[in-house]
LUMDRENPA-136993 format. One record per residue: x, y, z of N, C-alpha, C, O in turn. Coordinates in steps of 0.05 Angstrom, whole numbers, padded with zeros to 5 digits, always signed. Each point is the difference from the previous one (the first is absolute). Layout:
// LUMDRENPA-136993
XYZXYZXYZXYZ;...
// end
This chain:
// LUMDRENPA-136993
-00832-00145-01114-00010+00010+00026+00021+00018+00013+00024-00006+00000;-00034+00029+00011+00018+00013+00009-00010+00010+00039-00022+00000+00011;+00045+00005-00004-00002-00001+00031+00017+00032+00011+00018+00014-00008;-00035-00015+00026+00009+00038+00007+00005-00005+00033-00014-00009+00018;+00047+00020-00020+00010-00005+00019-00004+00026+00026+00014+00020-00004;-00030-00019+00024-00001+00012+00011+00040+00011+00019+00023-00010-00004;-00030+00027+00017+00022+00006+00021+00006-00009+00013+00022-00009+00004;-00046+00008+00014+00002-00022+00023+00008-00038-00008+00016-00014+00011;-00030+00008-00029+00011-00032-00010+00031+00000-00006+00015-00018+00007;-00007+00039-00020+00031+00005-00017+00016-00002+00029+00020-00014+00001;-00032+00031+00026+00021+00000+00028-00005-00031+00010+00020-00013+00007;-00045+00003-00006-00002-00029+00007+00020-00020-00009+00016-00011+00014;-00022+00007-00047+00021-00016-00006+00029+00012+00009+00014-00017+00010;-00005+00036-00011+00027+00003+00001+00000-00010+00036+00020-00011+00010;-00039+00016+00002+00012-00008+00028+00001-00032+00003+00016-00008+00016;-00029-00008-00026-00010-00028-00001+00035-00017-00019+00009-00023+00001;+00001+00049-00016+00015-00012-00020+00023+00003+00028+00008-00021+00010;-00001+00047+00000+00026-00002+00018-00008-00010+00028+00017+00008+00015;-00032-00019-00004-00004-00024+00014+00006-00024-00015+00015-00016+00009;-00025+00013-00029+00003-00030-00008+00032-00002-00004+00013-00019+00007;-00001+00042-00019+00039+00003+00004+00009-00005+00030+00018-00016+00003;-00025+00023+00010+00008+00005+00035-00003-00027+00006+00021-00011+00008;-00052-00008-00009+00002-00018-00001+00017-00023-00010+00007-00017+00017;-00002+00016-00031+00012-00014-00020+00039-00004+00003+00012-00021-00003;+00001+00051+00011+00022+00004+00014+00009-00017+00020-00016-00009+00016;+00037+00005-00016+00019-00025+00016-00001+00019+00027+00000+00025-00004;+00000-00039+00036-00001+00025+00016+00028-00017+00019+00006-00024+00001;+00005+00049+00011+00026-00005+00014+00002+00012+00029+00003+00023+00007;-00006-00044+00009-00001+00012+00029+00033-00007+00010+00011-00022+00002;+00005+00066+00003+00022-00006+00008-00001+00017+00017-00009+00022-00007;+00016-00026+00031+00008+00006+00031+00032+00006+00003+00020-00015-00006;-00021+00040+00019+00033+00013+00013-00004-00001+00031-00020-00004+00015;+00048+00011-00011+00000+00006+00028+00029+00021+00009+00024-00008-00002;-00031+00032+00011+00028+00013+00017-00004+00032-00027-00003-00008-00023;+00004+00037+00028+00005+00016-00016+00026-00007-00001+00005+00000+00025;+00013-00006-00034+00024+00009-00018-00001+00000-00038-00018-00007-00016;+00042+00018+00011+00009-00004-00025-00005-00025-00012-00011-00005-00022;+00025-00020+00045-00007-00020-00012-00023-00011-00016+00001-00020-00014;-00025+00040+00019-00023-00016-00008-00002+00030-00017-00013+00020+00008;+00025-00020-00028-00004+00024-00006-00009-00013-00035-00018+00012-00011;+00031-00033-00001-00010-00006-00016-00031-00011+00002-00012-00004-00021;+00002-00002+00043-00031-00003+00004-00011+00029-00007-00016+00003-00019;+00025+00019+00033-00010+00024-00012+00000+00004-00027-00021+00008-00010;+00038-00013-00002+00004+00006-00027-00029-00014-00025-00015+00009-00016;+00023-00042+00030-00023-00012-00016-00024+00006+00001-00017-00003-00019;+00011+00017+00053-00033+00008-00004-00007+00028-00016-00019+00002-00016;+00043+00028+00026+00006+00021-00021-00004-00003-00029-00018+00014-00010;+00031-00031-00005+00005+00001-00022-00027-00032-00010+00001-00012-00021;-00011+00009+00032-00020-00025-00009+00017-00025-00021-00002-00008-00024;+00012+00005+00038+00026-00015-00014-00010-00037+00003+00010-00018-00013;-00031+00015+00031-00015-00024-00009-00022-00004-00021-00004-00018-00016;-00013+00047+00019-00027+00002-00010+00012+00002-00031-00017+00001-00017;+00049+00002+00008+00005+00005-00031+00003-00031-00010+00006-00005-00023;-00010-00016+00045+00009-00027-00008-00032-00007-00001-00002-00023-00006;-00025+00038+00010-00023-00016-00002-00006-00014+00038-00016-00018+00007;+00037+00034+00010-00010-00012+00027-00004+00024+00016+00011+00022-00004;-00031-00030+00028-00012+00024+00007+00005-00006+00030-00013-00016+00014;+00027+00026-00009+00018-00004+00033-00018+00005+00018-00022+00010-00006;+00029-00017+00041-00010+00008+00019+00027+00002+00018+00009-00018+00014;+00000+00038-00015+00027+00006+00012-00006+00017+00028-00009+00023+00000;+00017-00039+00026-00008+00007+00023+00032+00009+00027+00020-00015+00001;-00021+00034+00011+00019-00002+00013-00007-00017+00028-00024-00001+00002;+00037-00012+00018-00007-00008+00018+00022+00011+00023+00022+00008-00008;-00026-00008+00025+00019+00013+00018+00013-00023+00013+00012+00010+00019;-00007-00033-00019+00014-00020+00019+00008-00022-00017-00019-00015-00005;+00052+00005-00010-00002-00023-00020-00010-00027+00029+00011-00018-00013;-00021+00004+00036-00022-00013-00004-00014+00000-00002-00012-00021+00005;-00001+00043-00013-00030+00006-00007+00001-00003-00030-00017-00016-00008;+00030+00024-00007+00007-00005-00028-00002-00034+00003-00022-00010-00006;+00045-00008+00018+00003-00016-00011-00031-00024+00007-00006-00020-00013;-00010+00031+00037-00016-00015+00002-00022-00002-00023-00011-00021-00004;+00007+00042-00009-00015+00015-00025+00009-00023-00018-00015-00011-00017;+00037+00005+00020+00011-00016-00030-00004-00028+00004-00004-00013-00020;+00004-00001+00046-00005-00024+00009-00027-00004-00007-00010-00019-00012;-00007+00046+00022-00028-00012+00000-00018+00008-00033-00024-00005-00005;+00047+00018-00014-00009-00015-00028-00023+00033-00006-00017+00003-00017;+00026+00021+00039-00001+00016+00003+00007+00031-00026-00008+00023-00005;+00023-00037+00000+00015+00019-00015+00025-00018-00013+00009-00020+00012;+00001+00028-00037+00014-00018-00022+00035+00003+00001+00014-00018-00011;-00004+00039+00024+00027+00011+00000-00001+00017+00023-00018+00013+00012;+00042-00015-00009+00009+00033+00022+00040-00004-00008+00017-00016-00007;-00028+00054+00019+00030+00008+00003+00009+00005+00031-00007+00015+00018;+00023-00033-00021+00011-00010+00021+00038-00010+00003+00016-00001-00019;-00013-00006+00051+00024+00003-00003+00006-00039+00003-00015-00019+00000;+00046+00024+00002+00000-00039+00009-00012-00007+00024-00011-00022+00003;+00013+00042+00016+00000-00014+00031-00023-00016+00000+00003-00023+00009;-00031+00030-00021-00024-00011-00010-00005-00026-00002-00012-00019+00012;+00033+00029-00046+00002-00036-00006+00016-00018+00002-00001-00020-00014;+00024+00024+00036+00007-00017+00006-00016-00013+00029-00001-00024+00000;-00010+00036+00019-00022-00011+00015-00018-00012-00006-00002-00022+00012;-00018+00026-00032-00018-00005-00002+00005-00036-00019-00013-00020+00005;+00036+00025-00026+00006-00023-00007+00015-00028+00024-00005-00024-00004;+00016+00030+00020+00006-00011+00017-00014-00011+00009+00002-00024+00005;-00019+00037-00001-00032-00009+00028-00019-00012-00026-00024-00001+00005;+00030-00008-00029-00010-00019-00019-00024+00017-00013-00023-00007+00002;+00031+00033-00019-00019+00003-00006+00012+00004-00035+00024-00002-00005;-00043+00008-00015+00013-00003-00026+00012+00024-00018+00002+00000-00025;+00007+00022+00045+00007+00030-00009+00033-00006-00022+00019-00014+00005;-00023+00028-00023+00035+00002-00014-00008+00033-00019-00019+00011-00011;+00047-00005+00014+00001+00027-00011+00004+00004-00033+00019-00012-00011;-00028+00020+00002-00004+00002-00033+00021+00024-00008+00016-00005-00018;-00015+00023+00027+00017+00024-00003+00008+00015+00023-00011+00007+00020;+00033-00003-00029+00025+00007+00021+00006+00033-00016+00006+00006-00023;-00013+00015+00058-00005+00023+00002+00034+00020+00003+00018+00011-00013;-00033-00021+00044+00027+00018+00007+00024-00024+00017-00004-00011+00022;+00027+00007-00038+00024-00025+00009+00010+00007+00020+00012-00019+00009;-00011+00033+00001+00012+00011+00029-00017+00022+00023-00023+00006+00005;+00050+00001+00005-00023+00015+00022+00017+00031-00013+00022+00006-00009;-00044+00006+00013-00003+00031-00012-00002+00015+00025-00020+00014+00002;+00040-00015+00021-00007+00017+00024+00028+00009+00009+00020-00007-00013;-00018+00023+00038+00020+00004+00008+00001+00009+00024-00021+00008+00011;+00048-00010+00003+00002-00004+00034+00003+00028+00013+00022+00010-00001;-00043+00005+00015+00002+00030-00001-00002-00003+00034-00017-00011+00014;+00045+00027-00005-00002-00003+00034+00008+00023+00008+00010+00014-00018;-00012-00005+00039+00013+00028+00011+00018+00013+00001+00023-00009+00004;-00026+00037-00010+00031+00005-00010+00022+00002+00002+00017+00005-00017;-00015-00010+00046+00023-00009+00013+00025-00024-00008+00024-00004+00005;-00052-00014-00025+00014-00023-00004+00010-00001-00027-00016+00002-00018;+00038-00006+00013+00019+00004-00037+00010-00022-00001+00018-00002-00017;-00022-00016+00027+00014-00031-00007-00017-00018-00002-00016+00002+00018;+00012-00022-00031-00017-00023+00010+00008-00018+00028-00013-00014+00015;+00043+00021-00018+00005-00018+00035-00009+00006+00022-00006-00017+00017;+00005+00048-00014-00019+00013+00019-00026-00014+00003-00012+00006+00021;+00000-00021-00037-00028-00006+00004-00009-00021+00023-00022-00005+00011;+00061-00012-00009-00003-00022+00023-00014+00023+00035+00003+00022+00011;-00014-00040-00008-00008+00009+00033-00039+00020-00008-00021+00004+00013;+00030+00000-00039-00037+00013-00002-00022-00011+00001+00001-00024+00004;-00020+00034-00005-00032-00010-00005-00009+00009-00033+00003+00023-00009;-00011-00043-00005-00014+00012-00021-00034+00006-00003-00014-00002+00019;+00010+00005-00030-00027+00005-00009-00013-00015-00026+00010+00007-00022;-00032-00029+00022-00002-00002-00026-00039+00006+00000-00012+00012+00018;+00002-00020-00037-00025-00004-00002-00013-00021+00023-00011+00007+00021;+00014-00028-00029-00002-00025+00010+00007-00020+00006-00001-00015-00019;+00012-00001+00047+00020-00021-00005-00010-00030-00017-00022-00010+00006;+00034+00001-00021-00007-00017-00025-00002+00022-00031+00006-00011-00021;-00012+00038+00019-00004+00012-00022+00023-00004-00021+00019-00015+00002;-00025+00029-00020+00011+00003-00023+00035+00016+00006+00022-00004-00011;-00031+00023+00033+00019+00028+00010+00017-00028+00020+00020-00014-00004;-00037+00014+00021+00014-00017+00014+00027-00023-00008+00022-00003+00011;-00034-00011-00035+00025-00025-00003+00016+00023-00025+00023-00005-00007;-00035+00025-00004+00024+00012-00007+00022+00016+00007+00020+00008-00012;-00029-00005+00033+00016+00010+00013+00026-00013+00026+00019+00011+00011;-00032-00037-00009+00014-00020+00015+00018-00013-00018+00022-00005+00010;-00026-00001-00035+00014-00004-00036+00023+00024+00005+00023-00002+00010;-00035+00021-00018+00023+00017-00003+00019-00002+00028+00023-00007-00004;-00032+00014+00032+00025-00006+00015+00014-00028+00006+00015-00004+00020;-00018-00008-00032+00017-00019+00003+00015-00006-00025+00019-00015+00004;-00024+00024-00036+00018+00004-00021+00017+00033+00020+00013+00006-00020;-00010+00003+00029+00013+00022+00014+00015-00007+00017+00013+00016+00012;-00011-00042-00007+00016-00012+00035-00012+00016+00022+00013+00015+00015;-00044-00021-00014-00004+00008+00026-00027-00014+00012-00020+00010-00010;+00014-00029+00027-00007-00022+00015-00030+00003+00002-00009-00003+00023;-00012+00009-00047-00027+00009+00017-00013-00012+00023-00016+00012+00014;+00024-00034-00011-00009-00017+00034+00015+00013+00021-00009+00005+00022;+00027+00000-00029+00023+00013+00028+00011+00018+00001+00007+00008+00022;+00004+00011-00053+00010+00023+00018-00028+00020-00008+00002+00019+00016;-00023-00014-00029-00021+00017+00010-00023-00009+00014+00002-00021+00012;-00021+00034-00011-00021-00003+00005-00023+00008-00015-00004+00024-00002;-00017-00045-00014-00022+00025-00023-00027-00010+00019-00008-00021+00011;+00000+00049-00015-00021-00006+00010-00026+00004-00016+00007-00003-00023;-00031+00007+00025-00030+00002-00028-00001+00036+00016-00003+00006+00024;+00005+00007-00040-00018+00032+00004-00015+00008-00013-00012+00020+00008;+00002-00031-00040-00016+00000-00020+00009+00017-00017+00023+00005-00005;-00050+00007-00009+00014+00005-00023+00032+00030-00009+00021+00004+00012;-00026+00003-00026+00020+00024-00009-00004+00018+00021+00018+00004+00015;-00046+00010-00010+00002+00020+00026+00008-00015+00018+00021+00003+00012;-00035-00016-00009+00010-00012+00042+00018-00009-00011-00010-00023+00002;+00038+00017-00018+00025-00006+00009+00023+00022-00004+00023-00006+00008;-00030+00043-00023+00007+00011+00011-00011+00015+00023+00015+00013+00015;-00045-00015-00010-00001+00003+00033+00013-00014+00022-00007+00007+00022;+00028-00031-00024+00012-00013+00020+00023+00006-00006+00018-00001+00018;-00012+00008-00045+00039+00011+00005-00006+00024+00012+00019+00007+00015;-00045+00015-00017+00005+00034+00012-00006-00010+00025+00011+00015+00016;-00025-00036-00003+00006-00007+00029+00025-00020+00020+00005-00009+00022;+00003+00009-00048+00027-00020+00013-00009-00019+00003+00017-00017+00007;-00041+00007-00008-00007-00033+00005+00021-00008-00021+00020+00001+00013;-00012-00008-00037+00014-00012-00012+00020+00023-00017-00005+00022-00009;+00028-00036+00011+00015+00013-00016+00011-00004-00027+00023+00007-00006;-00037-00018-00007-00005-00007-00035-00011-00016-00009-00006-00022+00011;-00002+00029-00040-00026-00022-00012+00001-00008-00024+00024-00003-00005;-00039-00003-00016+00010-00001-00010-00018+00014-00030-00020-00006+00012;+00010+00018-00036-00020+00016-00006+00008-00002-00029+00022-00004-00010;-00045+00009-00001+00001-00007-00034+00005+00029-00012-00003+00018+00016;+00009-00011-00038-00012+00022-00010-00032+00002-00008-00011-00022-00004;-00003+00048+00000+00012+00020-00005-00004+00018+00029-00009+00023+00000;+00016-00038+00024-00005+00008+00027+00032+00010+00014+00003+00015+00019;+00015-00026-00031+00027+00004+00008+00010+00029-00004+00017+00010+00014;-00027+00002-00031+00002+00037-00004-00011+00011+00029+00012+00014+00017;-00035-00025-00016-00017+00012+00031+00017-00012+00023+00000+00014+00020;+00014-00035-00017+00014-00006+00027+00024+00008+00002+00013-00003+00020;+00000+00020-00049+00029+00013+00006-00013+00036+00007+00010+00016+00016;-00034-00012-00036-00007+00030+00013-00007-00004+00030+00009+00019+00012;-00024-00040+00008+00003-00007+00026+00023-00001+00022+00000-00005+00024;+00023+00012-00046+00024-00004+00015+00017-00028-00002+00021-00009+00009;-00034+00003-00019+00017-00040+00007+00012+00001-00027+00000+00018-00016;+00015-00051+00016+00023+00005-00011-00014-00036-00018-00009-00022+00004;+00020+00042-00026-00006-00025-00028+00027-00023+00002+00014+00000-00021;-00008-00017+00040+00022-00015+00016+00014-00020-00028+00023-00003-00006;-00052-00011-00009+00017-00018-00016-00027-00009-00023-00024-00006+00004;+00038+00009-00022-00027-00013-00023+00003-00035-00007+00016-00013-00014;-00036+00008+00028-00001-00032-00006+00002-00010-00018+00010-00022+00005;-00016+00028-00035-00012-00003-00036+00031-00005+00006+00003-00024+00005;+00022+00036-00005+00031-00007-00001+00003-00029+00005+00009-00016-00016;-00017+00009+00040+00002-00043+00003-00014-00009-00022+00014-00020-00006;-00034+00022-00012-00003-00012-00022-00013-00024+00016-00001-00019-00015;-00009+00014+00036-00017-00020+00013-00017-00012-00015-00022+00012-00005;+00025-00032-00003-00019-00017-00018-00025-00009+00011+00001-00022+00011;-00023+00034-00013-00029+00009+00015-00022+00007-00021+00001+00018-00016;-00020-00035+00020-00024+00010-00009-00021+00020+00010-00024-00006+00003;+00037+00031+00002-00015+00019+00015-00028+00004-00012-00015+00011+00015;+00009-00017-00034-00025+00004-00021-00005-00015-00014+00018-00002-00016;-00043-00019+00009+00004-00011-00027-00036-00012-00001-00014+00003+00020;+00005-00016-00045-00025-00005-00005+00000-00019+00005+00013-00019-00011;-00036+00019+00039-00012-00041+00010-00016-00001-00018-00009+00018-00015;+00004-00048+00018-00027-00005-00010+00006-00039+00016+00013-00008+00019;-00028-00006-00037-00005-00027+00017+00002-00017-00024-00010+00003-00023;+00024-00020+00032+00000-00021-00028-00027-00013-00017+00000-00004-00024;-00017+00001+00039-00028-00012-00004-00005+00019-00027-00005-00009-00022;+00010+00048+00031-00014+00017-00010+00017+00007-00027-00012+00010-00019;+00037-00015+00017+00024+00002-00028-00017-00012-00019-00012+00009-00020;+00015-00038+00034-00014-00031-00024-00030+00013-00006-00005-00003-00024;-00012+00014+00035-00026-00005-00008-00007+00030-00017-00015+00007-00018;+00035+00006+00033-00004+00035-00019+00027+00002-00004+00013+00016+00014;-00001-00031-00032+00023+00010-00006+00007+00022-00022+00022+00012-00001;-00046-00007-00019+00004+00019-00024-00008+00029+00024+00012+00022+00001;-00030-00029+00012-00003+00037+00018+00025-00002+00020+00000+00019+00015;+00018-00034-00011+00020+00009+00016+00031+00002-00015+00022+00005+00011;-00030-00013-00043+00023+00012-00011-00008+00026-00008+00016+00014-00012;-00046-00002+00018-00007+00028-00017+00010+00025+00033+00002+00024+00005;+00000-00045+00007+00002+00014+00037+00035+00007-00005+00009+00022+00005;+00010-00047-00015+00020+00004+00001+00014+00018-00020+00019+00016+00006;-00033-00020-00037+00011+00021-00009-00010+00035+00003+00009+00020-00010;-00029-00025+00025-00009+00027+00015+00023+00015+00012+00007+00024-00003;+00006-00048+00022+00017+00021+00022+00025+00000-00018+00014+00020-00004;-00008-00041-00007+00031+00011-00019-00011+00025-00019+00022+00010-00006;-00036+00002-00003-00016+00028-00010+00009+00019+00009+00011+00020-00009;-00019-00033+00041-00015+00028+00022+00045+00007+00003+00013+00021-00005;-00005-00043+00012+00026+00001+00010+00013+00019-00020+00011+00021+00007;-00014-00031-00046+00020+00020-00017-00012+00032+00015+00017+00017+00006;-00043-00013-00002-00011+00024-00002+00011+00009+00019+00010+00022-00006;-00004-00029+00037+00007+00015+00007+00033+00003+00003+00010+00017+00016;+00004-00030-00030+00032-00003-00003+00001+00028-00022+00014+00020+00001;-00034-00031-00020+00008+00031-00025-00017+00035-00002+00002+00018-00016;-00016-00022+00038-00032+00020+00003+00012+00013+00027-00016+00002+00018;+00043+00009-00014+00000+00003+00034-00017+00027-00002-00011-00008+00020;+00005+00019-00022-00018+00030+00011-00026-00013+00009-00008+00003+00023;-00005-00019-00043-00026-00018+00002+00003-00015+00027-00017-00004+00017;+00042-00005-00020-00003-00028+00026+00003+00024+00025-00021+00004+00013;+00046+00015-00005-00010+00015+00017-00018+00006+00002-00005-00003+00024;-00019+00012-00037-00021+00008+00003-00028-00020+00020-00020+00003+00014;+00034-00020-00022-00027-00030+00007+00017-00005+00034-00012-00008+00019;+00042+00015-00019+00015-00002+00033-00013+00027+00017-00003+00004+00024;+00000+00006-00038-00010+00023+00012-00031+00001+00012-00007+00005+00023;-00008-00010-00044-00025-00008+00009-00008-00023+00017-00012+00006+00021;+00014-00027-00025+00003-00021+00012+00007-00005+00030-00011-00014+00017;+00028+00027-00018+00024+00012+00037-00002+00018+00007+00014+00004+00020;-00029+00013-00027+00005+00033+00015+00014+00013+00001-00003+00021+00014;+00024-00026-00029+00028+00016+00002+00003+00017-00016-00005-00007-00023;+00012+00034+00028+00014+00025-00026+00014+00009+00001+00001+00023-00009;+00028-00038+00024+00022+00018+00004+00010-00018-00026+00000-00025-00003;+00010+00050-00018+00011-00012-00023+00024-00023+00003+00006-00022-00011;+00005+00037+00031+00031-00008-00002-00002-00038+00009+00013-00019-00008;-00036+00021+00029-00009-00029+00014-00008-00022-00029+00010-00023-00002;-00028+00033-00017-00013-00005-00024+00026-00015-00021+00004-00022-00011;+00013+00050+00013+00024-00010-00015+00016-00024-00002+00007-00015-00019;-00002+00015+00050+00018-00023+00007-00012-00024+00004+00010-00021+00005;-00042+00029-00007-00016-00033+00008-00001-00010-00027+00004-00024-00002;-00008+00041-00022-00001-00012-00024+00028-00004-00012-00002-00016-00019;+00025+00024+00022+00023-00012-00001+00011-00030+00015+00014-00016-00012;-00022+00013+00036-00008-00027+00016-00013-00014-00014+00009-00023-00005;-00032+00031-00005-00022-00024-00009+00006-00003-00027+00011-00021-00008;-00014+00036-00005+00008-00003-00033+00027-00019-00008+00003-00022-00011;+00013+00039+00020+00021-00034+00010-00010-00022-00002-00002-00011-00023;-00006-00002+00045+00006-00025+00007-00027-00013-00009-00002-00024-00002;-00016+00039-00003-00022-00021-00027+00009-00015-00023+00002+00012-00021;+00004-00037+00022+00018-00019-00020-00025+00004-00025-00022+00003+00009;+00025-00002-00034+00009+00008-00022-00025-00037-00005-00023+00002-00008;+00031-00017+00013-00003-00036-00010-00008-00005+00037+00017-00013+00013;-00032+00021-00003-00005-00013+00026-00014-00028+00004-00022-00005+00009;+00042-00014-00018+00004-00022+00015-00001-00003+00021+00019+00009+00013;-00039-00021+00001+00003-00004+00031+00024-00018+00007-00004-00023+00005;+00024+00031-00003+00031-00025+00014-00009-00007+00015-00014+00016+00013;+00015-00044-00005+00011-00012+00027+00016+00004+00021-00004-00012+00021;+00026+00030-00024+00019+00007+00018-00009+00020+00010+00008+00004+00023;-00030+00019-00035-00017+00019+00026-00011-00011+00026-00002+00010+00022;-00007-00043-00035-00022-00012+00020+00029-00016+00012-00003-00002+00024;+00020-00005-00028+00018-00015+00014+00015+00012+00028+00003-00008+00023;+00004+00026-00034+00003+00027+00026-00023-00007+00032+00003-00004+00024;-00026+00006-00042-00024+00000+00023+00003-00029+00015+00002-00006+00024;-00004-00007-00045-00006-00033+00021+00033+00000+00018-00002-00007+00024;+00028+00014-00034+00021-00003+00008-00006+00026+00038+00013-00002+00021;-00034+00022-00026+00003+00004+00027-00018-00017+00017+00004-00008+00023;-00026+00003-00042-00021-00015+00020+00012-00029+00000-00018-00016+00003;+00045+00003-00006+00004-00025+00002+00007+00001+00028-00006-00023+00007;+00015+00033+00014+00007+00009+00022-00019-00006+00019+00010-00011+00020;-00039+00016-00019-00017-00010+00006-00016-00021-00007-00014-00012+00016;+00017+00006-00042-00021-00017-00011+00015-00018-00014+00017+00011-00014;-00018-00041+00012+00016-00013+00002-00016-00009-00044+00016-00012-00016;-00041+00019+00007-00015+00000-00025+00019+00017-00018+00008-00008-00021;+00001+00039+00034+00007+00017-00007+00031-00020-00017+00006-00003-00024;+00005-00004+00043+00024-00002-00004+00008-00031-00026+00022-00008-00005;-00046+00000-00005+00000-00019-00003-00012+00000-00034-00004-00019-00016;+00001+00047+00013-00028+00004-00022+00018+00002-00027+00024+00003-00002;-00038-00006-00015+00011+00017-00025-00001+00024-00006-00024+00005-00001;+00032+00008-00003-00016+00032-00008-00008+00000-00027-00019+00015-00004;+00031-00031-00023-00010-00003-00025-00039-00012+00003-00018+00004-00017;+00015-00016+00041-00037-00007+00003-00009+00021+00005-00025+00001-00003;+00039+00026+00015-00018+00024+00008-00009+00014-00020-00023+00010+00002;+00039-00007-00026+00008+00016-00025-00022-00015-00024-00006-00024+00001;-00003+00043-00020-00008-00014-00034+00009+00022-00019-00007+00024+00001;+00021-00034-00017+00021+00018-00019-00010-00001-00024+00011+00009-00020;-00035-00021+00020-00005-00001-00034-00020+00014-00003-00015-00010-00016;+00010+00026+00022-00032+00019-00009+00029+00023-00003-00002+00007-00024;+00023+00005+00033+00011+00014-00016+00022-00006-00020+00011+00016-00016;-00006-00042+00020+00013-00015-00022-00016-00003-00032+00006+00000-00024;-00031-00001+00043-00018+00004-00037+00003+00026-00012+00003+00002-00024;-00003+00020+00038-00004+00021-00007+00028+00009-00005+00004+00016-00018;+00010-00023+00028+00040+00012-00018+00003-00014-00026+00011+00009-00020;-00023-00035+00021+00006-00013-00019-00032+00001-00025-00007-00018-00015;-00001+00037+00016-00020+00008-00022+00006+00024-00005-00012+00010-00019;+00037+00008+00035+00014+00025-00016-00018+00015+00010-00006+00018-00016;-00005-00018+00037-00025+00019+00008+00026+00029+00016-00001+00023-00009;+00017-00030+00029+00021+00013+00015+00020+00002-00016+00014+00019+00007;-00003-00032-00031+00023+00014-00011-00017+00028-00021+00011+00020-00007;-00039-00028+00001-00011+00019-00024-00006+00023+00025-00014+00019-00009;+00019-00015+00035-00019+00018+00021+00033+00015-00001+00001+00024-00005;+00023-00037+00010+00020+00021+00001+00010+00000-00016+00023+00008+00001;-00033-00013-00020+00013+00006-00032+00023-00008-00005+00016+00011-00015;-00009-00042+00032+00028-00009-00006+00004-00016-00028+00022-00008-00007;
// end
């Protein structure tokens, strides 16, 4: 017996066949928060389909506020985010089951840009600063850094919230504050503004989890093979953009709005850096954090930071030669 395949049946099955694939695909709900570099390996993975080559078919969302992110993850919302510590060390505190799987960016990637009057950091006693937000990310890094500097953030300045990158050089060109503190690839634009690139923070070596992948313990144990295909995603995304810099500018560029080369340059010299190679989430990023919030919080001071951390979803993967076969060591 023979059968005559029309046109139309030949497009049917093929559509019935790549649904039944789509279907069938592991799916991955991961949530960001903040345009920087930092989340620049999130760009990369959705660019380059760097899940969908593992058989998973992402839903990669930006959100504009990490508690809006982190409520997403409580409520079983979404499976991961890129995110910083401040997050999860709150949210764990206040008893909830968040720990970081991969560790982004180990420090803070910013720097202290104030008026140009000012060429010292001692000059800074008696000022006002500027950050995003008081509690932010800008904020305790920048309270970190002046006090590895010998200088008192409770007493000899003053920071105040002006928001983001514009409104905090709209308050140094109004004198509301006289320095702040600003990431690349924005620090080109606040020395063409006239201000003065005062001190690069990345030099303290501040042991900080400015970046790294939540997720919730419940969600490791129960999807732990899609969150080792999540983790060796971003160690991927990370070689790519350590060895791809034209590419990775390209995705800073788009991503941020930015085209002043020279801004591009120095953001991917910043970031390419300090993307660890084996990102282990340490404990001593998160120890930093609870050690400021022990001051207020008596949990803080009391915690482990090894309960915040899970080291073995990239412990599997160094130790299956996946990262020594990626840099060809």
């Amino acid at each position: 017996m023979s059968y005559r395949w029309t046109p139309a049946l030949l497009t049917l099955i093929a559509l019935l066949a790549a649904h039944s694939a789509a279907s069938a695909q592991e799916r991955l709900r991961l949530a960001w928060a903040g345009f920087s570099p930092t989340n620049s390996p999130i760009w990369v993975i959705e660019d380059r389909k760097l899940m969908q080559k593992q058989g998973v078919q992402p839903e990669i969302i930006a959100i504009s506020a990490s508690p809006t992110v982190l409520q997403a993850l409580l409520a079983n919302e979404i499976d991961a985010a890129s995110i910083s510590v401040t997050t999860l060390t709150s949210s764990r505190l206040a008893g909830a089951d968040t720990v970081m799987i991969v560790g982004v960016v180990p420090t803070f990637v910013d720097h202290i840009v104030s008026l140009s009057n000012i060429t010292a950091v001692e000059q800074l006693r008696g000022k006002t600063a500027g950050v995003n937000r008081l509690g932010s990310t800008s904020d305790l890094g920048l309270r970190l850094a002046l006090r590895k500097l010998g200088i008192d953030p409770e007493k000899d300045v003053k920071i105040i919230p002006t928001g983001g990158t514009a409104e905090r050089f709209a308050a140094l060109s109004k004198g509301i504050t006289q320095f702040t503190i600003i990431p690349e690839p924005f620090l080109t634009q606040a020395e063409k503004l006239g201000f003065r690139n005062l001190y690069n923070i990345t030099d303290l070596k501040i042991p900080f989890w400015w970046n790294g992948i939540l997720s919730r313990e419940a969600i490791v144990k129960t999807k732990r093979p899609l969150m080792l295909k999540l983790t060796r995603a971003m160690i991927e995304a990370m070689h790519i953009i350590k060895t791809e810099k034209e590419y990775a500018k390209g995705l800073f560029k788009k991503n941020l709005g930015v085209a002043d080369p020279e801004g591009l340059e120095r953001a991917y010299k910043d970031y390419a850096n300090v993307f660890p190679e084996v990102p282990y989430p340490t404990p001593d990023g998160v120890k930093t954090m609870l050690d400021d919030m022990a001051r207020a919080n008596p949990k803080a001071a009391s915690a482990d930071p090894k309960n915040f951390v899970d080291l073995s979803l990239v412990a599997e993967l160094e130790k299956s030669g996946f990262i020594k076969q990626l840099y060809k060591k």
